[in-house]
N, C-alpha and C positions, 0 to 999 in steps of 0.2 A: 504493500500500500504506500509505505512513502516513499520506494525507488519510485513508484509513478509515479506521484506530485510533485516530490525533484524533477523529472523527466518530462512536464507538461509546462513546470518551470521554465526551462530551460529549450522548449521548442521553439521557442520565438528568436533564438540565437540559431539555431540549427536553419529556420526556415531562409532565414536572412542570407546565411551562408551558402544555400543551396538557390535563393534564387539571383544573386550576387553571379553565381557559374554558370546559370541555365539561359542568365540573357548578357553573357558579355563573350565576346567574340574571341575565341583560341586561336592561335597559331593554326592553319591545317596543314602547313610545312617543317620540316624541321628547323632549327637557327644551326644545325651543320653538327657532325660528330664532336666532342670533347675530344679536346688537344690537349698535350702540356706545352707550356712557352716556359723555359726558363722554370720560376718556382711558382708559376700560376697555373690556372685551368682556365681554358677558352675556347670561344667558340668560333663562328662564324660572324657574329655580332661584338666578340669582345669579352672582357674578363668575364668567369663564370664564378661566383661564389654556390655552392652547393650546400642547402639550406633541406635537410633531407630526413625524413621519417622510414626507420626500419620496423619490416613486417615480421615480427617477432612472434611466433604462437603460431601463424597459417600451417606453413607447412612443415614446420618443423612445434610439435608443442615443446612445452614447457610447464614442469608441474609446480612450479611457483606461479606461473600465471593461471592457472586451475585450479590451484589451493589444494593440489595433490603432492606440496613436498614434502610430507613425513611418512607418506609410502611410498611414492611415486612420480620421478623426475623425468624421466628419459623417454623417447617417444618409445621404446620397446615399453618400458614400463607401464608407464599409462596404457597402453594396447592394452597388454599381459591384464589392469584392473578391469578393464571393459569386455573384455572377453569371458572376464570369470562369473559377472553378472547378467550377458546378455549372448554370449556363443560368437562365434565368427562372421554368423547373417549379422547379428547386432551390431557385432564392433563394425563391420564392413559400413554398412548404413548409416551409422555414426558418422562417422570419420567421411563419410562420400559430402555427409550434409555438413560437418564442420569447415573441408574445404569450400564447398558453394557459397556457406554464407560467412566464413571470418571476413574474408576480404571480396570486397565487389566494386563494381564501379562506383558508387555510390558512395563507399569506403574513399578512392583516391579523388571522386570530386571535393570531398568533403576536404583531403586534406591540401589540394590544391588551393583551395577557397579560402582555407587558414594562412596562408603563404609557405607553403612547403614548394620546392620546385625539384626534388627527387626522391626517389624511390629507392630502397637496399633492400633486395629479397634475399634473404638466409633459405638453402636450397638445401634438401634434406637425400642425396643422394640415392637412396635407395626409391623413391619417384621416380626418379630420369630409370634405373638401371638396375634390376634384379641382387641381392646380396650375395647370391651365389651361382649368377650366370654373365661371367663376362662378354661383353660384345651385343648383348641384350639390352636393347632399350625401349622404354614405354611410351609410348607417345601421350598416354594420358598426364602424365609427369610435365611434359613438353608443353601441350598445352596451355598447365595453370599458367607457365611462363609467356606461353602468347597471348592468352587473356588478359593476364598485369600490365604486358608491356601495352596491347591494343589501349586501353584506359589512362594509361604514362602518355601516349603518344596524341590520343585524346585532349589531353590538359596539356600540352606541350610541359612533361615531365621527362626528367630520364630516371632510367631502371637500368641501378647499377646489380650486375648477378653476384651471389654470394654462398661460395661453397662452406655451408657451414656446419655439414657435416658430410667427412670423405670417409672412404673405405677403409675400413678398421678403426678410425676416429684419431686424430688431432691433438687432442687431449684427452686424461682420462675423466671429463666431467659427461653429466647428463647431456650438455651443448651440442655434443657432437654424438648421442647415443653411444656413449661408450657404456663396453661392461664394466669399467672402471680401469682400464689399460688403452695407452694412448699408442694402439696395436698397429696404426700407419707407420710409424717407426721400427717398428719390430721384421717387418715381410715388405719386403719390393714387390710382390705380388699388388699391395694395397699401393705402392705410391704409382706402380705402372696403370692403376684402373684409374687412377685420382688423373693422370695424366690424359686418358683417355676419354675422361667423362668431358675435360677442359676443349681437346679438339674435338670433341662432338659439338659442344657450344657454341664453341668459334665457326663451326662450319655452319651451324642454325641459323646464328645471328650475327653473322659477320659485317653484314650490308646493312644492319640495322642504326640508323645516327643516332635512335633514344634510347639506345643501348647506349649506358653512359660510361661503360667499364666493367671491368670481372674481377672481383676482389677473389682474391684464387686460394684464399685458407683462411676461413673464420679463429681466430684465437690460440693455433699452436700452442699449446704447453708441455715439454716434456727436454729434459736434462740429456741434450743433444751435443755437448761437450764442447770447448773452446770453439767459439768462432760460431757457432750455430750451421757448420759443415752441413748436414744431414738438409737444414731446412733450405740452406740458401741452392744447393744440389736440387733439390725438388723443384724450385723457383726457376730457377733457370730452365731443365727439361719441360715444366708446364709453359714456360715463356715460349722455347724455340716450337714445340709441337703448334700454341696457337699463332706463331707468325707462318708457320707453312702456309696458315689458310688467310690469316689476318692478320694485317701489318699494320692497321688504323685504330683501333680502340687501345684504351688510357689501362695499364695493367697496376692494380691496387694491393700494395703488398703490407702484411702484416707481420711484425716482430715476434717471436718466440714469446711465453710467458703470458699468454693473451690480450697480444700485443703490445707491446711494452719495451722489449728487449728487441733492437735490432744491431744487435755487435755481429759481422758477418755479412750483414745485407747489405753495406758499402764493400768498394764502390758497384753502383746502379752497374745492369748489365743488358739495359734496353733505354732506349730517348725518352719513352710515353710509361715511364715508372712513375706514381704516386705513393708516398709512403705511409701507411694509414694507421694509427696507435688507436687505440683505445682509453677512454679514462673515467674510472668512475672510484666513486669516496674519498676525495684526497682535497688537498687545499686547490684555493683558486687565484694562483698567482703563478707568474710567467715563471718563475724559476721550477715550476712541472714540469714546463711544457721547455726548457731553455736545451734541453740536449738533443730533443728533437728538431728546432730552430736552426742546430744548429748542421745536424744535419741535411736539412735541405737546403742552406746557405753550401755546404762544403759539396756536395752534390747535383746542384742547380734542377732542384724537383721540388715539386710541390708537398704537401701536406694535406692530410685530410682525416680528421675525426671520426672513423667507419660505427663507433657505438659509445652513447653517452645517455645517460638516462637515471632512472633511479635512485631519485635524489628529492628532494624540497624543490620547491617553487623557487626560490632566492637564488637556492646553487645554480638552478638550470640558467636565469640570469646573469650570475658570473660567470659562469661558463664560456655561454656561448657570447657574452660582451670582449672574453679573452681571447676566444679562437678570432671573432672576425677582427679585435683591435691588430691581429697578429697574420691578418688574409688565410685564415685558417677556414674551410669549410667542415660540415659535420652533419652528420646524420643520428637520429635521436633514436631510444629503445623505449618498448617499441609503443605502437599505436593505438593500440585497443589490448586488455587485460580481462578477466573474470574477476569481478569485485575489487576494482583498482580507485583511487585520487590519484596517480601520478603519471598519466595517459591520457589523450584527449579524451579518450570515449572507455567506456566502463559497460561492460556485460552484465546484466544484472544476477545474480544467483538466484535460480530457478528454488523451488520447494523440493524438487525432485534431486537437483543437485544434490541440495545441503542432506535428504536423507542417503543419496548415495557417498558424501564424505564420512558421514557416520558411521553407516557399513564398513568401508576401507578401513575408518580412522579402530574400530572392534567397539563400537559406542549402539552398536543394535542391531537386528536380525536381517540376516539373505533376502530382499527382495526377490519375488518369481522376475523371470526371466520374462515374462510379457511389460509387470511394471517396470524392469529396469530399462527393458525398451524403450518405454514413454518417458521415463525421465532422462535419457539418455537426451532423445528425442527433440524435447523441451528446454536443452540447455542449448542443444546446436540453436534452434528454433534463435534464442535467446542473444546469439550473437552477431545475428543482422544489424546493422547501425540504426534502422529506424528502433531497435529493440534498447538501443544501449544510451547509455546518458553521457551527455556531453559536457565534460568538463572545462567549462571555458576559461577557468584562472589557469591552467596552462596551457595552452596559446598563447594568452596573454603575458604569461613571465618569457616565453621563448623570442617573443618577438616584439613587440610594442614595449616593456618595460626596458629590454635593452636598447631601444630608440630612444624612448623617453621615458626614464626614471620618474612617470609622476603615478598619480593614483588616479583612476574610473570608479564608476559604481560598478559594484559584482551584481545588485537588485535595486530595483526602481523604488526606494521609500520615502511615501510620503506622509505627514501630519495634519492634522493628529492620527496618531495610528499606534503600531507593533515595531519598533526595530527587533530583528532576532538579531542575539548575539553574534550569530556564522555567518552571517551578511555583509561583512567590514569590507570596505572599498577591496580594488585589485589592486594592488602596484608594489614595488621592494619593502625590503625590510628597513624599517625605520622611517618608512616614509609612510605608509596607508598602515602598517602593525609594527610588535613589538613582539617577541618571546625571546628569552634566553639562549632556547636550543634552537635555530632556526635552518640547521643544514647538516648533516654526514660526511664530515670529514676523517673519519679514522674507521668506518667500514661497522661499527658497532653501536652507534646511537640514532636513536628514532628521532625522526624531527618533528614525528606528531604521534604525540602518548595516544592518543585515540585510533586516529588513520581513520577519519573519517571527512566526508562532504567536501573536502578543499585541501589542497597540498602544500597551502604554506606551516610555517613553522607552530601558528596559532595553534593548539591542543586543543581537538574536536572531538567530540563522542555522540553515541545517538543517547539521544534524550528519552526517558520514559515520562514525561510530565502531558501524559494525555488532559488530565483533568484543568490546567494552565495552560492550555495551547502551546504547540510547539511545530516548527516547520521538520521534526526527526529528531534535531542535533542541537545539543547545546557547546559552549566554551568550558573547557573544565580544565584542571590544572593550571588554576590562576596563582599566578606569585607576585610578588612585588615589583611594580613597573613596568609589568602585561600594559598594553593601550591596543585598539584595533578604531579607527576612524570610517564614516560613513558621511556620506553622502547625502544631505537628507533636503526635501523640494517642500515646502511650507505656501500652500496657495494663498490664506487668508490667517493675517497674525491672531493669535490668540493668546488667550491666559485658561489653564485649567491644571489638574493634576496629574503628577508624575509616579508611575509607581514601574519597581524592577522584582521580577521575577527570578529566584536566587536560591540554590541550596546548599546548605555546608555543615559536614561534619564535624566540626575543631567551631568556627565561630571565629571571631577576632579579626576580619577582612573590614576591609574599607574600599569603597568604592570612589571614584571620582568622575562630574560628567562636567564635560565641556562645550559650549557651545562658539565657534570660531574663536576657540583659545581660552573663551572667558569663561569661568565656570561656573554655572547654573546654579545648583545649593552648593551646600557644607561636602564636603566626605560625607557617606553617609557608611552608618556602620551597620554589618552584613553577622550577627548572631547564628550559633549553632542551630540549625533546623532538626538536627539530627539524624541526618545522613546526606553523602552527596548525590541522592536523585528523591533526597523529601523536599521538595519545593514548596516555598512560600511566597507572597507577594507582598512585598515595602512599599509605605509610601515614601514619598521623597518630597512628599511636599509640592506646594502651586507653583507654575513656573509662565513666563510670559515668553511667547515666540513669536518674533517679528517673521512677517511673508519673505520670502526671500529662496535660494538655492544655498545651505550651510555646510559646513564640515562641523559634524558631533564627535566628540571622541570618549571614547568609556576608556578610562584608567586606574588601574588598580593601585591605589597605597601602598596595601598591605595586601595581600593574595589568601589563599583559602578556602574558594568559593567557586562554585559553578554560576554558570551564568545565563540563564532563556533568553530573557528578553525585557527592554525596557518599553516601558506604555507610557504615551503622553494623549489624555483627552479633554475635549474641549468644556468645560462652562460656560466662555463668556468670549466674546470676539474682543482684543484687543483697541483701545483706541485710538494708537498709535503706534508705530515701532522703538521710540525713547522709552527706555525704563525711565523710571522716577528714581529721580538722586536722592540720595541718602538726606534727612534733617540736621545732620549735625555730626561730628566727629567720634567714630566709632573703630571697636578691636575688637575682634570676636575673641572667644573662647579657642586656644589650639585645639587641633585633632592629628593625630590623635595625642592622648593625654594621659597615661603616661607616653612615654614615645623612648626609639633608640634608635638613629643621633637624630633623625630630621625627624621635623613635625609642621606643620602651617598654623599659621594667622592668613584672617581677613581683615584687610583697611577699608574702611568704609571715609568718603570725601565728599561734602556737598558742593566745593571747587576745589580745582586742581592746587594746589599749594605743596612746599618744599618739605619735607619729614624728613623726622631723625628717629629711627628703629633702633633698638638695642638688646641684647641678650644682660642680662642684669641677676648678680649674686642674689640672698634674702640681706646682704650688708648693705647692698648699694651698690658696691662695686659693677662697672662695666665691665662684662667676661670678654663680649663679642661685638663688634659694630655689625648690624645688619642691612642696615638701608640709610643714606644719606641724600636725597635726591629728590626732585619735584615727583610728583604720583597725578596723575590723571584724575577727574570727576569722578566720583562712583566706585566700585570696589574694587580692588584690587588685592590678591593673594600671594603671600608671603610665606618664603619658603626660610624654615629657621634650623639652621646647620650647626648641632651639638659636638660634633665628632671630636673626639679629645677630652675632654670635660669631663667631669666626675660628674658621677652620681650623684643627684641631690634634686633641691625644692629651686628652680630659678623663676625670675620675670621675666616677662617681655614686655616694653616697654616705650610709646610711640609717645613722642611731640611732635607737635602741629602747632606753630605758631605759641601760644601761650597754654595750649590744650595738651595736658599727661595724660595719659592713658596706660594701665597694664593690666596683663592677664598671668596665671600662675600657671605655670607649669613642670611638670617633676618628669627629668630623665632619668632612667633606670634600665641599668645597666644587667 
């Protein structure tokens, strides 16, 4: 129920995108084969930066994108589950309707439409060519490849090929279906069919210009001894067999270690070499990427990014801001997932799935083999794009944030009305949010405690607050200096009440709301409800909002607390957009109180005039100066900075012309 409401959400984004393709005019020519020039790629028009989405999960699965990886990784694998449940008609059936609908045309309109302008197909070699009948090739295999490229060619895309899993396997991961022995190193047998699958290729699609290249060994890994001899020997015979037939396509090579390591692969041993690494979990600064730079400076060949992916919203931003500051192209992992945020589009989890993970995972009883058919059935069904949800905050960090670092609305909010917490503008981190952990740089930490509804760093969960409205998913895991900003369109100013929807197990959270900077109440403070999904609803008090388009920003003090949703409705229409200034010279009370070190005041000003703030012993004594400066009309919030200071009972202490004022406050340490 709520994957559709998200997904009804969010079709007004899809329609847009689809009919953006259906009435603007495609190339029906090619702009000419990919070349190398020097350290570029080009075309017949001019530099080509390759801006590109891999099909990750078609034809080759993957049991982390099916949430099959605590039994089941490798495409043997998964078979091997689906055959236990449904017989070899079933799995057959399966698998015929998984390839029909992972990927369609509709799949590369969509991702043309986002500004993708290529394609990396990961080719699962036993399609093309039997496992144990050399010289045997399938045409059905062939095909999927002529239907990709006809839809590439469509969109004036290129489709780069990508053997990414060869005979015997590569490495010993699930990647390449291995049994867990990276057995292409072991048997010449496998590297001479590896060689032969490559001139069968070349001889297909040799004439083809949206054929943008052949990445000719997905991720190598295995302890091939000094110099990487063994792999750069393969590179070379898979090079000279496809020049017999083809002399013109860009060949795409990969380092040892999956891809990483290219000690050995200098110097090039063909003009039209591209050197293609890989990079994912690690920092985002040029000294990653600086031994590779420099390789294709010593080399005079290009670079190219063949998989990068799985990560936060923010990383993919720095990322791909680093490859293009660097004329670095890249292709992204991959494009569609089973229950993903960090993919355009998301396959929803059928009912039938989730009880066939249960079966696997030993969590409940054999399905007949008629049901496991329909849930089988049901899940293919499930992975047509019109089935799946589009995630549009990442597009938007891949490509508009890197343009322009600012913030968009993610949802249309207006007042008076519902902000949901999960609705915080689109744009980097630090600019439209805030979390602590907001990227995977060491391969081990989550960037979202939840992994829910949205792929930045914000901590998302699905919400159980049916009886409180909720769009699924609240913010949880709030700590100290959390903020997320929105977007909010106010047709007619009003004044009425504000209340926030909030649940917390611990208690002792402070919220803070902002409206263009200035802030609306006090902190307001966020009590034990007694668990974090018992929700409650706070007032916060009457609030006046001028007509206008604003930035809201909810900021947490102090964290602790789960977060729904804030509600502002109307009483009374506004009679103006000027607040009323203050009567007379005021200090509020700090919050919080006790505090450790920082705490706030508010100044309240009926004109603008010069103040002197103070942090102040119970003697007198001035501990701290904190403000000496003119202060604006009307309120202004003071931030008071303890740090260093003993423990004890201080003031604070404001003059305004001939007017003292103090409030008490106790740090405690």
């Amino acid at each position: 129920m709520i994957i559709r409401k998200q997904s009804r959400l969010f079709m007004r984004v899809k329609i847009v995108v689809l009919f953006v393709l259906c009435f603007s005019t495609s190339s029906l020519f090619a702009d000419g084969f990919l070349r190398v020039d020097g350290r570029k790629i080009v075309n017949d028009q001019g530099d080509v930066l390759l801006r590109g989405m891999g099909l990750g999960g078609w034809l080759l699965p993957e049991g982390y994108m099916l949430q099959t990886s605590g039994f089941a990784n490798s495409p043997t694998e998964i078979r091997a589950k689906v055959v236990e449940v449904a017989g070899e008609d079933g799995a057959d059936a399966f698998f015929a309707a998984w390839y029909q609908n992972y990927v369609t045309r509709q799949d590369i309109d969509a991702l043309k439409a986002i500004g993708f302008n290529s394609i990396r197909l990961p080719l699962h070699y036993p399609l093309l060519t039997p496992k144990n009948q050399p010289g045997v090739w399938l045409e059905s295999g062939f095909a999927q490849i002529d239907s990709c490229l006809a839809w590439c060619k469509a969109n004036s895309m290129y489709l780069i090929l990508d053997l990414h899993s060869a005979p015997g396997a590569q490495n010993p991961g699930p990647i390449s279906d291995s049994d867990g022995e990276a057995r292409l190193w072991q048997d010449a047998a496998h590297r001479e069919r590896t060689v032969e699958i490559w001139k069968k290729l070349a001889q297909r699609y040799k004439d083809e210009p949206w054929v943008g290249g052949y990445d000719l060994l997905n991720e190598p890994a295995a302890d091939l001894g000094p110099g990487n001899v063994p792999l750069r020997n393969l590179y070379i015979d898979i090079t000279n067999a496809i020049r017999q037939i083809d002399t013109t396509h860009i060949l795409f090579i990969e380092g040892n270690w999956y891809a990483t390591d290219f000690s050995g692969l200098t110097p090039k041993w063909d003009d039209k070499i591209v050197y293609s690494f890989h990079k994912y979990w690690n920092d985002v600064t040029k000294g990653t990427i600086d031994y590779l730079i420099k390789i294709s400076e010593t080399q005079n060949a290009p670079l190219w990014c063949g998989e990068s992916g799985e990560n936060s919203n923010a990383w993919f931003t720095s990322v791909i801001g680093l490859f293009e500051k660097n004329n670095i192209g890249w292709s992204w992992w991959p494009h569609k997932k089973i229950g993903t945020i960090s993919a355009p589009y998301s396959s929803p989890i059928t009912t039938g799935w989730e009880n066939l993970l249960k079966y696997w995972n030993g969590q409940s009883a054999k399905p007949s083999v008629t049901t496991a058919k329909t849930w089988l059935m049901q899940q293919a069904d499930a992975l047509k794009i019109d089935n799946c949800l589009f995630r549009p905050d990442v597009p938007d960090a891949m490509f508009r944030q890197v343009q322009s670092p600012t913030r968009v609305p993610y949802a249309q909010i207006t007042l008076p009305g519902k902000v949901h917490a999960t609705d915080y503008d689109m744009g980097p981190y630090g600019v439209a949010w805030m979390d602590e952990v907001y990227q995977n740089i060491s391969g081990g930490k989550s960037t979202n405690n939840g992994y829910q509804y949205r792929n930045d760093g914000v901590d998302i969960e699905i919400c159980t607050d049916v009886s409180g409205g909720t769009n699924g998913f609240n913010v949880g895991w709030i700590e100290a200096n959390d903020w997320m900003t929105y977007t909010i369109n106010v047709p007619e100013a009003f004044t009425g009440p504000m209340t926030i929807r909030y649940a917390s197990a611990t208690g002792g959270g402070y919220l803070r709301i902002f409206l263009n900077g200035l802030s609306l109440v006090s902190p307001v403070t966020m009590p034990s409800t007694g668990g974090w999904q018992t929700w409650t609803t706070k007032s916060a008090g009457n609030v006046t909002i001028p007509a206008g388009t604003h930035e809201l920003k909810l900021q947490s003090l102090i964290g602790g607390f789960n977060l729904n949703w804030v509600e502002w409705k109307k009483t009374m229409v506004s009679v103006g957009e000027d607040q009323e200034l203050p009567g007379g010279i005021g200090l509020s009370p700090a919050w919080p109180n006790p505090f450790n070190p920082v705490t706030m005041c508010r100044v309240s000003l009926p004109v603008s005039e010069r103040v002197q703030i103070d942090l102040v012993s119970v003697t007198g004594q001035v501990v701290r100066h904190l403000r000496d400066d003119r202060l604006p009309a009307g309120i202004t919030d003071v931030q008071v900075n303890a740090d260093g200071l003993a423990s004890g009972l201080y003031l604070i202490r404001l003059t305004a012309g001939s007017a003292v004022r103090t409030t008490r406050i106790v740090l405690q340490r």
